[in-house]
PASEBA-1860 file (N, C-alpha, C; in nm, 3 decimals):
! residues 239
1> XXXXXXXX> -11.967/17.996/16.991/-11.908/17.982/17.125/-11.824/17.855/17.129 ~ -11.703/17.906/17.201/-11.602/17.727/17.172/-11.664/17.619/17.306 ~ -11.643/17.556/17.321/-11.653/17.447/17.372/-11.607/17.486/17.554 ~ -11.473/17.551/17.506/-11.383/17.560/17.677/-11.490/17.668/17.727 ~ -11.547/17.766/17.679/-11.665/17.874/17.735/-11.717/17.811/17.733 ~ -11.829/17.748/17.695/-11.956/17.687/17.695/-11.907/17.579/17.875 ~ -11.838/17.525/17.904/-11.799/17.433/18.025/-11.800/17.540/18.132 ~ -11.661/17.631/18.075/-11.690/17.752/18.201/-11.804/17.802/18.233
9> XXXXXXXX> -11.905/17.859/18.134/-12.030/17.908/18.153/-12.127/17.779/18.276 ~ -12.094/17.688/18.228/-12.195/17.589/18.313/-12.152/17.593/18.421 ~ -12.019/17.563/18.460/-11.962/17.558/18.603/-12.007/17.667/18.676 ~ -11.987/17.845/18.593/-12.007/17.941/18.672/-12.169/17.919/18.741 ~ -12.269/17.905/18.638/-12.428/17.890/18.676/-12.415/17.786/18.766 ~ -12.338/17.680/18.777/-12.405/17.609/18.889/-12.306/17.607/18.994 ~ -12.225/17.673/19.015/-12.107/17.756/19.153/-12.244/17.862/19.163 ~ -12.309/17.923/19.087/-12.382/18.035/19.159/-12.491/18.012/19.212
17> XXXXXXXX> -12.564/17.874/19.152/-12.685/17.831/19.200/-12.665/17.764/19.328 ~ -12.527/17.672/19.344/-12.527/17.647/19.468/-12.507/17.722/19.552 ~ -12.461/17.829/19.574/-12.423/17.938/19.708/-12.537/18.054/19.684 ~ -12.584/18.106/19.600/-12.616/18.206/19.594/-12.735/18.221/19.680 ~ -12.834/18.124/19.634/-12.965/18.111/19.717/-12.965/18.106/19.870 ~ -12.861/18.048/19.892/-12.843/17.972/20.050/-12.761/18.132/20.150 ~ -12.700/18.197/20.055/-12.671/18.342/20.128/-12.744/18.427/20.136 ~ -12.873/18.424/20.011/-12.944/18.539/20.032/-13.083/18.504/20.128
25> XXXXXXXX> -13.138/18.349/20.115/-13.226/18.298/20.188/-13.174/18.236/20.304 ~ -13.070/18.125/20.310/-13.041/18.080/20.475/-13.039/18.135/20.568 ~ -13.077/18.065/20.694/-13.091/18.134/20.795/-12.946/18.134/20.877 ~ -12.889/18.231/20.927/-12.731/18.263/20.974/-12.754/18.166/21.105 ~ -12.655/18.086/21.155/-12.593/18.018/21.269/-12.618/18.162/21.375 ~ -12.650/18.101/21.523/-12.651/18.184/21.635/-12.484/18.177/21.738 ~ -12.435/18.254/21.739/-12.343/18.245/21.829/-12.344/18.369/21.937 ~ -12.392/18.261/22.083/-12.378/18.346/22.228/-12.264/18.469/22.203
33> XXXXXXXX> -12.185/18.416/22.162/-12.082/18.482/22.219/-12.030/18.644/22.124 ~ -12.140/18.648/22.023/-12.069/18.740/21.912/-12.194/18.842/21.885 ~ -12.215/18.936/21.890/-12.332/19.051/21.876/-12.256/19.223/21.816 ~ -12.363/19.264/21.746/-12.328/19.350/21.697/-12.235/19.368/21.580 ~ -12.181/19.486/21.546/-12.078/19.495/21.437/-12.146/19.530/21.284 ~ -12.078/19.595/21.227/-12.092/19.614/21.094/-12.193/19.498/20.982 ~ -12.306/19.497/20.972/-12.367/19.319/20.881/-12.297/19.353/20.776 ~ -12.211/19.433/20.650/-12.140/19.427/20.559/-12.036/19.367/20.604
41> XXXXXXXX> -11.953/19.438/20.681/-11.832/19.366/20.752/-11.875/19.202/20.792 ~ -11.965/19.215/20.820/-11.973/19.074/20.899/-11.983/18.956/20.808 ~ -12.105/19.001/20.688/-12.079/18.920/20.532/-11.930/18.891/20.521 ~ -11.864/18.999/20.444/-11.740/18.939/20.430/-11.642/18.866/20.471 ~ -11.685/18.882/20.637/-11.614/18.780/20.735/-11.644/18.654/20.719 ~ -11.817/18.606/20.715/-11.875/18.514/20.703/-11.832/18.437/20.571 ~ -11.811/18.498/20.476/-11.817/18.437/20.337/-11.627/18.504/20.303 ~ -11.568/18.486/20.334/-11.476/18.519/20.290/-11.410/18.402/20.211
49> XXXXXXXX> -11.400/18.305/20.223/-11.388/18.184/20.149/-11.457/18.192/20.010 ~ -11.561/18.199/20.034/-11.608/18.180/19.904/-11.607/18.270/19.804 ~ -11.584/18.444/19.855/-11.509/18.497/19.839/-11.415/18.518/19.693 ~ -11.273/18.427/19.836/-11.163/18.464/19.732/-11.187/18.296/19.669 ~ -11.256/18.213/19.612/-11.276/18.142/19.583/-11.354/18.164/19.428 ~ -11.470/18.236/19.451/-11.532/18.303/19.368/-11.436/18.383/19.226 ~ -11.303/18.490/19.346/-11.221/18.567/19.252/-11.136/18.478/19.174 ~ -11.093/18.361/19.250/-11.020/18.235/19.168/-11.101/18.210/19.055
57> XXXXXXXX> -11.239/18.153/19.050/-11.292/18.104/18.937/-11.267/18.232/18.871 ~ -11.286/18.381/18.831/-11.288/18.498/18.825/-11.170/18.518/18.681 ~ -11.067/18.497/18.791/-10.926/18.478/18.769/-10.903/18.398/18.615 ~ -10.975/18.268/18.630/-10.915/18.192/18.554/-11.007/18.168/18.421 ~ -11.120/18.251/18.472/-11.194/18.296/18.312/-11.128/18.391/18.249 ~ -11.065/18.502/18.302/-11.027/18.557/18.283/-10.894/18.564/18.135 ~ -10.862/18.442/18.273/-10.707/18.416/18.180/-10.757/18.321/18.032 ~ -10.838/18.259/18.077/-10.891/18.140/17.986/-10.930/18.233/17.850
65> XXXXXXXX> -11.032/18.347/17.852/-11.067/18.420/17.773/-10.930/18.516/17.714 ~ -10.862/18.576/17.778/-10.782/18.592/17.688/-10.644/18.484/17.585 ~ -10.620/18.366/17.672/-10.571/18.296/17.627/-10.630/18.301/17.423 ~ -10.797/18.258/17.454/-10.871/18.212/17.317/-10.819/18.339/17.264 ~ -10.799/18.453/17.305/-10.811/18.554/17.196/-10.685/18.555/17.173 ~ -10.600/18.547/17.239/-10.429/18.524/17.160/-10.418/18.411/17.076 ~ -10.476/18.301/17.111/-10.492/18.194/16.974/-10.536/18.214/16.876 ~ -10.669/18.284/16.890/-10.724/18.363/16.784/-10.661/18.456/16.683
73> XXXXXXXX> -10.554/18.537/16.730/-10.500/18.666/16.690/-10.397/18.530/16.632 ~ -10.311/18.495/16.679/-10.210/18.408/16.589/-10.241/18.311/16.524 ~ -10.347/18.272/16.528/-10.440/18.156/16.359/-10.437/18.284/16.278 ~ -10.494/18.402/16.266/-10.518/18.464/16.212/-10.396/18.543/16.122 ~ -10.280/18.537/16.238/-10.141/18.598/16.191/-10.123/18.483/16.086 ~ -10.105/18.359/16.111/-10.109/18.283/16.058/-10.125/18.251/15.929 ~ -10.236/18.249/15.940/-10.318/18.243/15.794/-10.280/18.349/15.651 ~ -10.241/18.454/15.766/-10.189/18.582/15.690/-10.062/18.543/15.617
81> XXXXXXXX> -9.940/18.483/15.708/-9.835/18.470/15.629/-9.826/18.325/15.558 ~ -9.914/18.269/15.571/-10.005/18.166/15.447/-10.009/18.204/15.319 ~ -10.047/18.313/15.377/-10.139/18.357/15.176/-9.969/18.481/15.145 ~ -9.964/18.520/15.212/-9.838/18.604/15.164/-9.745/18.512/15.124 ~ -9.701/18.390/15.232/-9.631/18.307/15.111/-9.645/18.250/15.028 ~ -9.775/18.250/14.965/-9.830/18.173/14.894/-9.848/18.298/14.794 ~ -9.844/18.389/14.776/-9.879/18.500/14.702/-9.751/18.464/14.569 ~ -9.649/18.490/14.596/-9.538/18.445/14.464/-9.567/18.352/14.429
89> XXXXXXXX> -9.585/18.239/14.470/-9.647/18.126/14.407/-9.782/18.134/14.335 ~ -9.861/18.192/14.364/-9.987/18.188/14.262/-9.948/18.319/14.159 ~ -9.841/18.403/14.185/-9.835/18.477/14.045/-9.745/18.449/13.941 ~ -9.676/18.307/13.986/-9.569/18.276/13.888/-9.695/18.176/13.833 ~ -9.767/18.078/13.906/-9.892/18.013/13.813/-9.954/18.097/13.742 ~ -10.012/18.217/13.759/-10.094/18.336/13.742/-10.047/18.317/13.556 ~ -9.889/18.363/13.590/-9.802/18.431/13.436/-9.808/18.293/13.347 ~ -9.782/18.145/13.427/-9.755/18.039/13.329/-9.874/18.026/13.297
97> XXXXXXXX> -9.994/18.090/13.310/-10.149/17.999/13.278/-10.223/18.112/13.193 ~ -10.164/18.224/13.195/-10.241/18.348/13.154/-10.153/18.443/13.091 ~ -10.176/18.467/12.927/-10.264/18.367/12.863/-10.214/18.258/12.779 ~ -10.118/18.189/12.832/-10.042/18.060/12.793/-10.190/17.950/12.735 ~ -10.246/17.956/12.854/-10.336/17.837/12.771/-10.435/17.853/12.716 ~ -10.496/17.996/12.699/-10.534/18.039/12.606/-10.456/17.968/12.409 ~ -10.304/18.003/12.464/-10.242/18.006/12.329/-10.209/17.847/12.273 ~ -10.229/17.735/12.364/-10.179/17.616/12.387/-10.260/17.528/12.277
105> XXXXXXXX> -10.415/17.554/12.290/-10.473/17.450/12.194/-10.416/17.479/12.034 ~ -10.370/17.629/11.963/-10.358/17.647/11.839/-10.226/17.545/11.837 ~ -10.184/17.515/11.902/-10.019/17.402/11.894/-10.129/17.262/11.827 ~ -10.272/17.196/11.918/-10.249/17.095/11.917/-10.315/17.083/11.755 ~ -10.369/17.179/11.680/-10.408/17.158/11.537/-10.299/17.133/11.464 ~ -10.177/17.169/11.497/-10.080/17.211/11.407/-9.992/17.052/11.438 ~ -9.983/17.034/11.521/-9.954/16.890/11.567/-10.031/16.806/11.518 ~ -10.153/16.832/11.520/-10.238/16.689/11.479/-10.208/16.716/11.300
113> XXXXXXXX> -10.236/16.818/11.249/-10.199/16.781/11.075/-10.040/16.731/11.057 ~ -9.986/16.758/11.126/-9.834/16.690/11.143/-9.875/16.586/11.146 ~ -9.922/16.495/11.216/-9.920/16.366/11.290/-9.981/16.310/11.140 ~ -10.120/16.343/11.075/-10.199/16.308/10.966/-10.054/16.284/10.865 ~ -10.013/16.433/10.804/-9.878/16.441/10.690/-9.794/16.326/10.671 ~ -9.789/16.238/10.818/-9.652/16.154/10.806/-9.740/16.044/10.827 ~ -9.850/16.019/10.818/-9.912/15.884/10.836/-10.017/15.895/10.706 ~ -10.007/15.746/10.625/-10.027/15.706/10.520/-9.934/15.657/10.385
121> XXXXXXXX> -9.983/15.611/10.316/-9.922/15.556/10.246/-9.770/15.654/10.175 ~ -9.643/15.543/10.135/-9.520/15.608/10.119/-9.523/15.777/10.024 ~ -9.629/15.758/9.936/-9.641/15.854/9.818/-9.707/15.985/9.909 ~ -9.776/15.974/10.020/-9.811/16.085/10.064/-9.694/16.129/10.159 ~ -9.630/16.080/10.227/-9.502/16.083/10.307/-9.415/16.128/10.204 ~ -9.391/16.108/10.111/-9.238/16.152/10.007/-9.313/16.280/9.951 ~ -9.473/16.343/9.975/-9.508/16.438/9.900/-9.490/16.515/10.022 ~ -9.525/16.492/10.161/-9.540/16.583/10.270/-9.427/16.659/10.329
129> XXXXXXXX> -9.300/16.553/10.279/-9.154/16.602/10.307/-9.062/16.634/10.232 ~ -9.109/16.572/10.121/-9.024/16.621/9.994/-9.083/16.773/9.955 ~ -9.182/16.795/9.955/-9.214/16.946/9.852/-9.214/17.068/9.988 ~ -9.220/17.035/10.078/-9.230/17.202/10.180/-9.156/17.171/10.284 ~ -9.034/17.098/10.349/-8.948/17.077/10.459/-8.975/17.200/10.595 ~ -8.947/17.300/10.498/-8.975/17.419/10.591/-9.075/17.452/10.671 ~ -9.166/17.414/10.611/-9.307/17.420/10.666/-9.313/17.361/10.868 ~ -9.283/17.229/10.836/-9.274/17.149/10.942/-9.177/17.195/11.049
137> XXXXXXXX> -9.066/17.258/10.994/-8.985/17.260/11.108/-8.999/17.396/11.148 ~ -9.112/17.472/11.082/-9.125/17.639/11.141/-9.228/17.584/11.245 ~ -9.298/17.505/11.235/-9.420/17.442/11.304/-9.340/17.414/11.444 ~ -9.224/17.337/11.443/-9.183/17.252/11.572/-9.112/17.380/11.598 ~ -9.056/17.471/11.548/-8.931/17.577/11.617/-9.030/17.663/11.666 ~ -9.163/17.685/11.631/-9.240/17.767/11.724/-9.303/17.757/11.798 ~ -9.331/17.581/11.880/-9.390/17.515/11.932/-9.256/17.560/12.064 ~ -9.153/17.467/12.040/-9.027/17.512/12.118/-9.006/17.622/12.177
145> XXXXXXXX> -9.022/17.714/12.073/-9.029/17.881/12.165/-9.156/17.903/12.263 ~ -9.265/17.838/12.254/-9.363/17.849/12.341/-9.303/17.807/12.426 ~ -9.254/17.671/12.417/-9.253/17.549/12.561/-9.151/17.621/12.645 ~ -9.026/17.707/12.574/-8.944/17.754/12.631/-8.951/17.898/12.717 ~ -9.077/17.941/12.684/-9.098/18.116/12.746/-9.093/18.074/12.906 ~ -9.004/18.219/12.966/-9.015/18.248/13.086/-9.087/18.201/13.170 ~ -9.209/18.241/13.144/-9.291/18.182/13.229/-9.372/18.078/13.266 ~ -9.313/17.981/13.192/-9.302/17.849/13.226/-9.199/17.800/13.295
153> XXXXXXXX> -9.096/17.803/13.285/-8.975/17.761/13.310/-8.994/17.811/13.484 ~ -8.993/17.932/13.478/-8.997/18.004/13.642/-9.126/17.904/13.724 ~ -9.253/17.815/13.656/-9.340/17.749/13.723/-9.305/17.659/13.722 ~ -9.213/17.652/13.644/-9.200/17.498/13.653/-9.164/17.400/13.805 ~ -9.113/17.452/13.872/-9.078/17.383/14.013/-9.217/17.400/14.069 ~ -9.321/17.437/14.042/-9.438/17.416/14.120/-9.564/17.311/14.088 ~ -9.500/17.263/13.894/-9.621/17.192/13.861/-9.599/17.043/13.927 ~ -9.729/17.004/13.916/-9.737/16.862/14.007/-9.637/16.764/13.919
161> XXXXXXXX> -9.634/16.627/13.964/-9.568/16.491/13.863/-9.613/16.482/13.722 ~ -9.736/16.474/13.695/-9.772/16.428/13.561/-9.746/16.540/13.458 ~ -9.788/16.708/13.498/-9.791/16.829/13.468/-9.584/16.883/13.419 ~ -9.511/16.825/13.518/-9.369/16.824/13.558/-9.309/16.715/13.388 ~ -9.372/16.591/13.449/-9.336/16.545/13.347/-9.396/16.511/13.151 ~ -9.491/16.557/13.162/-9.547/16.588/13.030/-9.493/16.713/12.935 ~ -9.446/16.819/13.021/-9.390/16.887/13.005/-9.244/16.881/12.975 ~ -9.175/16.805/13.046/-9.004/16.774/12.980/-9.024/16.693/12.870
169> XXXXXXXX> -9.150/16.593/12.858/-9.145/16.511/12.744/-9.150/16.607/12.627 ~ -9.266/16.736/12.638/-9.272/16.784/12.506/-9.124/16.850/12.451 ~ -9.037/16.905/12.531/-8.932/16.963/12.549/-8.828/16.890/12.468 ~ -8.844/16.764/12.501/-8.716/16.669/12.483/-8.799/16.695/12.308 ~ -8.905/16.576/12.290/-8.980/16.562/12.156/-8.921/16.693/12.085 ~ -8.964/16.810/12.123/-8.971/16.948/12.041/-8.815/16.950/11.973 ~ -8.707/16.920/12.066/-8.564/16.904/12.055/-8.517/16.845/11.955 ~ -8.588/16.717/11.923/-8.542/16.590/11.858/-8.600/16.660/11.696
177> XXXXXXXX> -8.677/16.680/11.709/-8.782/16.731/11.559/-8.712/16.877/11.563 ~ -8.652/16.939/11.633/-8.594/17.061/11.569/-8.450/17.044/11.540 ~ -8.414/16.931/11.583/-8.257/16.902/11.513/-8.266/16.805/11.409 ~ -8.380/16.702/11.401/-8.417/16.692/11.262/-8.441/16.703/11.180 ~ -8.550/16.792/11.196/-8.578/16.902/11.060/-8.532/17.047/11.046 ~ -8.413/17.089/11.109/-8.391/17.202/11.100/-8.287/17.183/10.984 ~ -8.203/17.071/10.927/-8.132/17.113/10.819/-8.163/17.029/10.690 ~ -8.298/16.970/10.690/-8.366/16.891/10.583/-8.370/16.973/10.426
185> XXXXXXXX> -8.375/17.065/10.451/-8.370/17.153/10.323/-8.252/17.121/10.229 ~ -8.134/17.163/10.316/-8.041/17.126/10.277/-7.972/16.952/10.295 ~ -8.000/16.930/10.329/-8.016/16.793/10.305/-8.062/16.703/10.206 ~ -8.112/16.752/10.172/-8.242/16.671/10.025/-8.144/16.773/9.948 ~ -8.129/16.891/9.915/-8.047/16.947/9.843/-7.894/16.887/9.788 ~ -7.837/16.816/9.903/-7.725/16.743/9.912/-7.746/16.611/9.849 ~ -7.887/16.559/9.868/-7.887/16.406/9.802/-7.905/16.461/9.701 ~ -7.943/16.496/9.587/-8.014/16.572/9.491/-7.862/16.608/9.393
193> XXXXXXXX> -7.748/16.666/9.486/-7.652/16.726/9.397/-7.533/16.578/9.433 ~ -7.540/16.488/9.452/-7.481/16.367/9.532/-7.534/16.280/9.418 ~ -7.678/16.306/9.315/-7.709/16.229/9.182/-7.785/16.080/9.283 ~ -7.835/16.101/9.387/-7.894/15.980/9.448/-8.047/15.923/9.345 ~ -8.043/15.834/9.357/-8.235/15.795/9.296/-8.307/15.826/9.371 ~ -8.441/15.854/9.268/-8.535/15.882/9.363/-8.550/15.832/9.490 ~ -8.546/15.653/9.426/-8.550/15.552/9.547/-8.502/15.554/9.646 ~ -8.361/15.596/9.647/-8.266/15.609/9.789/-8.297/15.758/9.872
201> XXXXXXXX> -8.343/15.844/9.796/-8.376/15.968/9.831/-8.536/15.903/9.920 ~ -8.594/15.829/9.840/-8.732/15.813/9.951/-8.702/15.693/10.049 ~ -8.629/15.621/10.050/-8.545/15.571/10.182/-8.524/15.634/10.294 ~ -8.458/15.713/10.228/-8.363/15.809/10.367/-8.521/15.883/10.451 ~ -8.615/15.988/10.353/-8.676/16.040/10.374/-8.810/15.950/10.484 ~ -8.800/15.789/10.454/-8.909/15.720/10.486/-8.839/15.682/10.660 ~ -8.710/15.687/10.655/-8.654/15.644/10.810/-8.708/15.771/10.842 ~ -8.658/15.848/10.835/-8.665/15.959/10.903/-8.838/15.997/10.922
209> XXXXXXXX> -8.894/15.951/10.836/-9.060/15.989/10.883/-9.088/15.872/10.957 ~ -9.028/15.787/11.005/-9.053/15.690/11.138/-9.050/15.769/11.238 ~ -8.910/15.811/11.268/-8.843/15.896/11.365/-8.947/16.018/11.388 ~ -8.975/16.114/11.322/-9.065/16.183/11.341/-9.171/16.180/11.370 ~ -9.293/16.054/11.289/-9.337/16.037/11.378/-9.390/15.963/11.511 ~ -9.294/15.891/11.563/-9.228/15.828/11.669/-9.308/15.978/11.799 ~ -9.237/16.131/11.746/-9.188/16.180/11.837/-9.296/16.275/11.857 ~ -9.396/16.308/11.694/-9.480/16.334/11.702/-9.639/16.299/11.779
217> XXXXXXXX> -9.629/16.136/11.808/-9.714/16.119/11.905/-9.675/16.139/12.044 ~ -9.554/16.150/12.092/-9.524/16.215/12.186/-9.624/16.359/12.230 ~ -9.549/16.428/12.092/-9.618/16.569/12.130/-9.826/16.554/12.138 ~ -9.881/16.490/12.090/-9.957/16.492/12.053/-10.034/16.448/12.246 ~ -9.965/16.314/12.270/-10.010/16.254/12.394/-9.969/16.376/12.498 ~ -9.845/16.429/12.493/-9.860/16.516/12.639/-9.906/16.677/12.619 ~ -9.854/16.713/12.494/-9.958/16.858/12.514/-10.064/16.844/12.551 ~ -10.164/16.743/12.527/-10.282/16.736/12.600/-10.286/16.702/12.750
225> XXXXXXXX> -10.196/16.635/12.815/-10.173/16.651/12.918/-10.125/16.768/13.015 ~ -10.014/16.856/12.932/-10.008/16.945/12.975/-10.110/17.058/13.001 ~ -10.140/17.036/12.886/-10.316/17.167/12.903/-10.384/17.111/13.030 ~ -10.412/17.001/13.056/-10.494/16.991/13.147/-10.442/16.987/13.289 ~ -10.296/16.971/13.312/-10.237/16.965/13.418/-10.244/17.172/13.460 ~ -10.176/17.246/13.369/-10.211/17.383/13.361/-10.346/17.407/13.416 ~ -10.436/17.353/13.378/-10.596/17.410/13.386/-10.587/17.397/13.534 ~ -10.578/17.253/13.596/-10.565/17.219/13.728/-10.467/17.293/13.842
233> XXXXXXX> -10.343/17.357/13.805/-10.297/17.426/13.898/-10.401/17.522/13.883 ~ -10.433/17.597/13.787/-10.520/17.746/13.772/-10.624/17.681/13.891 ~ -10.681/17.602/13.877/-10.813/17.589/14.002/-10.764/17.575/14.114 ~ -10.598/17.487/14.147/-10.574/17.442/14.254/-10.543/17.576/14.342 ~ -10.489/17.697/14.262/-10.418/17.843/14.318/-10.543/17.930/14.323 ~ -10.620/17.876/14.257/-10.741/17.960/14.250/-10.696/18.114/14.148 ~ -10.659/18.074/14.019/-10.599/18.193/13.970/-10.667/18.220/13.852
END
């Protein structure tokens, strides 16, 4: 029961306790001058005040009670075109979370032996990039095609700041390592037919495993952010 009934209710009980008793028990005023006539008629004459006084309070429960129920009916409309607008929005989260992050942790193994490959001493670095190039950059070009599917991109205007931006970081990172290592093959092929030394050949190869992994802890720090920013819309949409 709201509050505005619960007041009306009291007012009505004690508007009825005060008159009610006193009409059905008081004793009526004598007047010389007035006899006979209708006693129904004569009630209504007598009490006609209180009466249309009575139909006033009447009146304005009336209105009062339906008022609540039109408020009622439009919270309710309300609420309705709440969730309907909110409906595209939890199925574009729906598509970016399912089963995206299902697929998200097999990235961060493949990242973390990346991250291991290029850290340690020069002889393991000139073995990790010198003998399989390809390897690495099928790793980052399919990382990229994840980050890039549809249905991310279409959520993207809904994920929060940290989720928003962990996400362009991996984007940018993924960018940098796929225009780096996408023509290393041939590259080392070129120093190689160019008659370079080993030495200058593991130069070149040792900047460039700065650079990489520079970009690789990138990926490493926000995919994990991203997973967990993902997890959090899924609870926040309830999806």
């Amino acid at each position: 029961m709201s509050i505005r009934k619960a007041i009306l209710g009291a007012l009505a009980v004690a508007l009825l306790a005060a008159v009610v008793p006193p009409i059905l028990f008081g004793d009526a005023p004598k007047f010389d001058d007035r006899s006979g006539g209708d006693a129904w008629r004569n009630t209504i004459y007598d009490f006609q005040t209180l009466f249309t006084g009575l139909a006033a309070v009447a009146a304005a429960a009336m209105t009062i009670l339906v008022m609540e129920r039109t408020d009622a009916r439009q919270e309710e409309r309300h609420r309705e075109l709440v969730q309907l607008s909110l409906r595209a929005d939890r199925l574009r989260i729906s598509r970016a979370v399912h089963p995206q992050l299902d697929e998200l942790p097999y990235f961060f193994e493949d990242i973390d032996q990346l991250c291991h490959a290029f850290t340690g001493d020069p002889s393991k670095i000139r073995k990790s990039i010198y003998d399989d190039p390809p390897q690495y950059a099928r790793i980052i070009k399919n990382l990229l095609v994840f980050m890039n599917r549809t249905d991310f991109r279409e959520a993207r205007p809904l994920f929060d700041g940290d989720t928003a931006y962990a996400y362009d970081r991996i984007i940018d990172a993924s960018e940098h390592l796929d225009k780096l290592w996408g023509g290393y093959e041939q590259q080392i092929r070129n120093q190689l037919r160019d008659q370079r030394t080993e030495a200058e050949i593991l130069d070149w190869l040792l900047q460039d495993a700065l650079i990489t992994r520079r970009f690789l802890e990138t990926l490493v720090e926000h995919l994990e952010g991203f997973y967990t920013g993902l997890r959090g819309l899924a609870d926040e949409y309830k999806v």
